[in-house]
N, C-alpha and C positions, 0 to 999 in steps of 0.2 A: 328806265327807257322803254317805251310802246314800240313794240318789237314790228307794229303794223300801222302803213301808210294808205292813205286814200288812191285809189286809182280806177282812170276809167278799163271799164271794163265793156269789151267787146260781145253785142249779141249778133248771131249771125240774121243777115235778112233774107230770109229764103223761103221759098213759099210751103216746104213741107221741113218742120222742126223736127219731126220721126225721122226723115232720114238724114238729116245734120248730127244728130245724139247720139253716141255710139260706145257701147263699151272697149275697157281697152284689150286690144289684141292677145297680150298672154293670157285671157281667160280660153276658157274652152280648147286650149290648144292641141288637147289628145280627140278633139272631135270636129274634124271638118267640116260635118253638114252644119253646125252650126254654122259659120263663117259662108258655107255654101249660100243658103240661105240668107244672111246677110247682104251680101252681094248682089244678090236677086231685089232682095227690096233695096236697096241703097241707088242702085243701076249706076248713074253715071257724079251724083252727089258728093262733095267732100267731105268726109266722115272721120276724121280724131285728132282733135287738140290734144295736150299736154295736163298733167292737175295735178297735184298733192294733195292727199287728205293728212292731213296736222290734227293731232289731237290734245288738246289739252286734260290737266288733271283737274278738273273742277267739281270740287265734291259738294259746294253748295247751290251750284249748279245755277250762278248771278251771272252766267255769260247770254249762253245760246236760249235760256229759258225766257230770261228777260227778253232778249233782244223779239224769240218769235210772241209775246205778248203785244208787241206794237203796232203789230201787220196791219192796224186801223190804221196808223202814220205813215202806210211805205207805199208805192206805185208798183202795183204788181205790172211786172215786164215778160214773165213768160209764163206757157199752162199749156199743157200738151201730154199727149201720152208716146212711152217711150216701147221702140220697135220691141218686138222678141219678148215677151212676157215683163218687159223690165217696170211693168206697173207705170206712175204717175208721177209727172215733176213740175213744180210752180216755183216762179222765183218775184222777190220783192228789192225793189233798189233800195237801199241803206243809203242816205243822204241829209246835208244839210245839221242840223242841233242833232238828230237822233245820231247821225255817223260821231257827233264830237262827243256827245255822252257817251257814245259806244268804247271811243277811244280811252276812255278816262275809267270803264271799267276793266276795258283791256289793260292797263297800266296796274290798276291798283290789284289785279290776279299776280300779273307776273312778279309786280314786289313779296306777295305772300309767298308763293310759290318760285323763289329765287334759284333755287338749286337745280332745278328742273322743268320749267315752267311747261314747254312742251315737246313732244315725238311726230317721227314721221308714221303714221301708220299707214300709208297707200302711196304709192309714186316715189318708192328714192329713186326708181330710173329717173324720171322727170326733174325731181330736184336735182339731180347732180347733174341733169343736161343743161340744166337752168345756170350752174355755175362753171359749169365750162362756156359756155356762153359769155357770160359776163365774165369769165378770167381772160379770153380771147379780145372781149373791145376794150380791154382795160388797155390792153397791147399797144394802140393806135389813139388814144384820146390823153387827154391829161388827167391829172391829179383832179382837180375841179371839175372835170365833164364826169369822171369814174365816181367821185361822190353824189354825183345826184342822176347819176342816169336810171334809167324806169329798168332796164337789164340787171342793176345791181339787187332786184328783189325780185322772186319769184311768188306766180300767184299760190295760192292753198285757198281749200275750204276748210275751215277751224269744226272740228267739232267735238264736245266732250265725251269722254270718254265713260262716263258716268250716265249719258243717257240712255234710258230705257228700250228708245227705237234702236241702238246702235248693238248688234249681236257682232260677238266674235265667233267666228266660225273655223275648224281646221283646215287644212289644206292637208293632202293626204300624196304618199309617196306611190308610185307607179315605178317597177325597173322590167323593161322588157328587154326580149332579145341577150338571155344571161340564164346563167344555168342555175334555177333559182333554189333547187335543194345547197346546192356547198355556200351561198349567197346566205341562206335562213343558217346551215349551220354556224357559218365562221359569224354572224350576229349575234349566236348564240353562245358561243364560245367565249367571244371577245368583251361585250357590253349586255351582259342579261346578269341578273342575281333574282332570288325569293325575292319576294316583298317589293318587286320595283315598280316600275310603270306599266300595269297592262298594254300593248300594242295587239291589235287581231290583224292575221293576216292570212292573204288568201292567194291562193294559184289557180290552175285548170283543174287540178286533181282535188287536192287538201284544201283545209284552214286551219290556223289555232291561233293562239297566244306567245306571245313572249314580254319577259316582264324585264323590262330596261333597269338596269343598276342606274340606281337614285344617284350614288355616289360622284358619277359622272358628269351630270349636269342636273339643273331642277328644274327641265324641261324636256319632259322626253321627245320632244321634235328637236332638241339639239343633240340628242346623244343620237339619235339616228341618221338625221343630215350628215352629222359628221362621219360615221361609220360607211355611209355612204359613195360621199365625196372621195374616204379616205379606197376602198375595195374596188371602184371603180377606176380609181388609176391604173390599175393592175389586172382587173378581170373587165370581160365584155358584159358589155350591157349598156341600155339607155336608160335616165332616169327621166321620169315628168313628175309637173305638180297639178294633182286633180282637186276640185269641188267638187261636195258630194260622196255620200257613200255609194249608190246605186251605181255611180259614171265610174268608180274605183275596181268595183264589184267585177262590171262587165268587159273592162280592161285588160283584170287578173282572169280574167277567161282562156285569153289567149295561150298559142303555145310558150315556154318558154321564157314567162311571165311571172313576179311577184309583185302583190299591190300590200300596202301599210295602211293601217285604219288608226289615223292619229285622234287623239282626245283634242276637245279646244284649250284655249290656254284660256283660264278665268284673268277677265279683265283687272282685277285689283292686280296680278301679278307684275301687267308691262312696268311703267314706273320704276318700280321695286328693283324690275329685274334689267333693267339698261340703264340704271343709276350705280348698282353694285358690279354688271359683267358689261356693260358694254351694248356693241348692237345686236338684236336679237337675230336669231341662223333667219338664213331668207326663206320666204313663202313659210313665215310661222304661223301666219293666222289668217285670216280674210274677214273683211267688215261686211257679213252677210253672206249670202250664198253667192254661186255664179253671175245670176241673172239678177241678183240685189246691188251688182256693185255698179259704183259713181259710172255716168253715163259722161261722157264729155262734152260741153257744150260753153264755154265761156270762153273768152282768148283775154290778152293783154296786149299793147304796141307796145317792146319795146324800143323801137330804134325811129 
């Protein structure tokens, strides 16, 4: 079964595509002049659709390599440069024989790749507003109108996970406003052993290491999320998720503060490791840096 259906897809008409294209709001959120800034150039424009980034596991990589080999066959429909450092975005309509060949390699991945075929790597906000959505008009329509209505499928950009432009990046822990010596000790106490996972971490005063017990989990942004989640029920402080070392750095400046300098997760892991444990802890990875990530720019009708 081709887990993917044809649809029109919405380009906004507007005479400046810079300020329609917008990264989405949980980035930079320990730095308001970015957003400052934003708002300045945006002025009075509407600025954030909804997206999924879906990755498939394609190691021979007959998806997205083929598909952009075509770009002689397709209508390019947008080419623009994106506000805030976000570099350069072009898009191509898939249509007609090339979309039905397409469909037919999408089919024949997901039979190989049966168990797992693909992950959400960007947007499960999005996804899961996507099916509250459609679990709400299912409410007031029939049986018949809930199988074919354009709500019952949320849009995604597919892309593989295998490709070379596609970096995984950390996402790194901020806890401010917490009294972060008994915060480093009891980490230390509770989830560190020899030989674990190096983590560096930094205050206004100090920095050092602590080396996460492997035994815990086999991803040291899950042993720490969770140490986290778990110490902050109980003790003060705020946590954020930063991009970037520099932005982590200047954070743990403050008073009062400890920032966590996460490793990235190597991409051969994801698969592996949400096939055997499940979903992976939030804000485990980022596809690119801050200002590398997905610009929003495409809509869907679905009603």
């Amino acid at each position: 079964m081709n887990v993917f259906l044809p649809a029109d897809i919405l380009i906004p008409d507007v005479e400046s595509m810079e300020k329609w294209s917008v990264i989405a709001c949980d980035q930079f959120s320990s730095q308001p002049e970015y957003w400052k800034d934003v708002k300045e150039t945006v002025g009075d424009a509407p600025v954030e659709l909804p997206h999924v980034l879906l990755l498939c596991d394609d190691r021979s990589d007959g998806l997205m390599k083929w598909l952009s080999g075509k770009k002689e066959e397709m209508r390019k429909i947008y080419n623009f440069n994106l506000m805030k450092e976000g570099g350069h975005i072009s898009g191509w309509l898939v249509s007609g024989k090339l979309a039905k060949d397409f469909e037919k390699k999408i089919t024949s991945y997901e039979n190989i790749s049966a168990e797992m075929p693909y992950a959400v790597g960007d947007g499960n906000h999005s996804m899961a507003t996507a099916k509250v959505c459609y679990e709400n008009y299912k409410k007031t329509h029939s049986d018949t109108e809930n199988a074919n209505a354009p709500a019952r499928y949320a849009m995604v950009e597919l892309e593989n996970i295998h490709d070379e432009a596609l970096k995984f990046s950390p996402i790194h822990r901020i806890v401010t406003e917490t009294d972060e010596e008994a915060l480093l000790e009891e980490l230390q106490k509770t989830c560190c052993a020899p030989e674990g996972y190096p983590v560096q971490w930094y205050t206004k005063e100090r920095q050092g290491v602590l080396y996460l017990n492997p035994n815990k989990s086999r991803l040291a942004v899950a042993i720490l999320q969770r140490f986290l989640d778990e110490y902050l029920k109980n003790h003060r402080g705020k946590m954020d998720y930063i991009h970037g070392e520099e932005a982590l750095k200047n954070l743990a400046e403050k008073e009062n503060a400890v920032g966590f300098l996460l490793p990235a997760m190597e991409k051969r892991e994801l698969f592996p490791y949400v096939t055997e444990s499940g979903t992976l802890p939030r804000k485990t990875f980022s596809m690119g840096h801050a200002t590398e990530k997905r610009y929003y720019l495409e809509a869907r009708q679905i009603r």
